[in-house]
C-alpha positions in Angstrom: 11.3 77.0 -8.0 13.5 74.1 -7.2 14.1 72.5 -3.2 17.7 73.8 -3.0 18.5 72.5 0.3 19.0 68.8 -1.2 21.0 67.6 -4.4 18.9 67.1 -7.3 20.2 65.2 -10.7 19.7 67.6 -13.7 17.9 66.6 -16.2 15.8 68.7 -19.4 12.9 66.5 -18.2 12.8 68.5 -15.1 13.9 72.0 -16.2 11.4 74.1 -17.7 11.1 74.7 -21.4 11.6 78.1 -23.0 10.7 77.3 -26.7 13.1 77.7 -30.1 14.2 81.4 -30.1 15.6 82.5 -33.7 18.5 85.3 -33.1 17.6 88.8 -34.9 18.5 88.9 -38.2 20.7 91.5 -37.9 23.0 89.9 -36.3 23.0 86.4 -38.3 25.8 85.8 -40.7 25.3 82.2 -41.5 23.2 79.6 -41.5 20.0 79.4 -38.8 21.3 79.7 -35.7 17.9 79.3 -33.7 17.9 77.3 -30.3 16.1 75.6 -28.1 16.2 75.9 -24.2 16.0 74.2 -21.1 16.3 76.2 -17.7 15.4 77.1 -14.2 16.4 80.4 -12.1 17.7 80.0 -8.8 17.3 83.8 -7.2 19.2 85.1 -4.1 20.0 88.2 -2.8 23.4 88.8 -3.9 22.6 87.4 -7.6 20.7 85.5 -10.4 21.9 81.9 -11.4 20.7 79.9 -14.1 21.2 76.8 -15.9 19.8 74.6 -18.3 20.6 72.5 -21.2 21.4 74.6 -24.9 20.2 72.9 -28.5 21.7 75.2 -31.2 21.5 74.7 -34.7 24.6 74.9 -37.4 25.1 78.8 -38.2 26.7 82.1 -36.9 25.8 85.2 -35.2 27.6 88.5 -34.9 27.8 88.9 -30.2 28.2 92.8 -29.7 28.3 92.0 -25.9 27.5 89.0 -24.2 24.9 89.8 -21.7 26.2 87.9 -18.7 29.1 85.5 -17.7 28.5 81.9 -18.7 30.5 78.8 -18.2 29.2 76.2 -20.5 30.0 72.2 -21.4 29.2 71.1 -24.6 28.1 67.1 -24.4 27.5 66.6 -28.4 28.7 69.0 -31.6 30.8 71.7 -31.9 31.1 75.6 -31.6 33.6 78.4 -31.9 33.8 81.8 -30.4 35.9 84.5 -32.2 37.2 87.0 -31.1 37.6 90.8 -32.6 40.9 90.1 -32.6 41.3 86.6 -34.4 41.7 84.7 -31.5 39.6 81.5 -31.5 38.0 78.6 -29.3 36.7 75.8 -30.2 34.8 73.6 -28.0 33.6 69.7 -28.5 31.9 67.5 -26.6 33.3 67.2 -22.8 35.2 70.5 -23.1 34.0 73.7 -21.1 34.2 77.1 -21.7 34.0 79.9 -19.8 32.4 83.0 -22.1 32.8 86.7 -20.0 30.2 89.3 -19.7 30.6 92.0 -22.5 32.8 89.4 -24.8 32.5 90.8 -28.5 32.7 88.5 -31.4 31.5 85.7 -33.5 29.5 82.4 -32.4 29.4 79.4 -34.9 27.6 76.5 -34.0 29.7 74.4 -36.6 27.6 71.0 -35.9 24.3 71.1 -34.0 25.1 71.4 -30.4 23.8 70.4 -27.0 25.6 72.0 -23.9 25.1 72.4 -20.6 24.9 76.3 -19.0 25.5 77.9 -16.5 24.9 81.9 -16.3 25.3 84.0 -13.0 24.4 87.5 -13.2 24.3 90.3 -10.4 21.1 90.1 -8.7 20.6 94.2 -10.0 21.1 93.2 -13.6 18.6 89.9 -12.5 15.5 91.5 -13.5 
């Protein structure tokens, strides 16, 4: 757990890594989307907030819900999110995006991508 009474400079060096995950297959449509993953939790009584530093590799994945909300920055690549609907973002490097809990869609990682996350979750759903 990180000293969050002082400002610390963020770094992958000094968040903790969680290893490449590979999405279900199920859910793949193109490509290998597997990632890699840099993060801490900070953990307070009203909620969960973490961040970290993404790696994703080129391919896409069906979302049926997005399990939290997450504002993200990508530094190097390129993604898209699509929506049911048609409607599409895409994000390159210095853009942010702001992705709400429950979205439904598509994620393409169109070049391998590097952002930075952060996730905050109610401190029930924390767990």
């Amino acid at each position: 757990m990180t000293n969050i009474s002082r400002p610390m400079l963020l770094t992958q060096a000094n968040l903790t890594y969680s290893g490449r995950r590979e999405p279900p297959a199920a859910i793949v449509s193109s490509g290998q989307p597997d990632a890699e993953v840099w993060s801490e939790n900070l953990r307070e009584a009203s909620s969960d907030l973490r961040y970290g530093y993404w790696v994703g590799q080129i391919g896409a994945m069906a979302v049926s819900a997005y399990p939290s909300d997450e504002y993200f920055t990508v530094l190097e690549g390129r993604v898209a999110l699509e929506c049911r609907d048609g409607h599409r973002v895409e994000a390159g490097p210095g853009e942010t995006v702001l992705v709400r809990k429950g979205w439904q869609g598509s994620w393409h990682t169109l070049e391998v991508t590097r952002k930075f996350f952060v996730i905050l979750e109610p401190a029930a759903a924390a767990e």
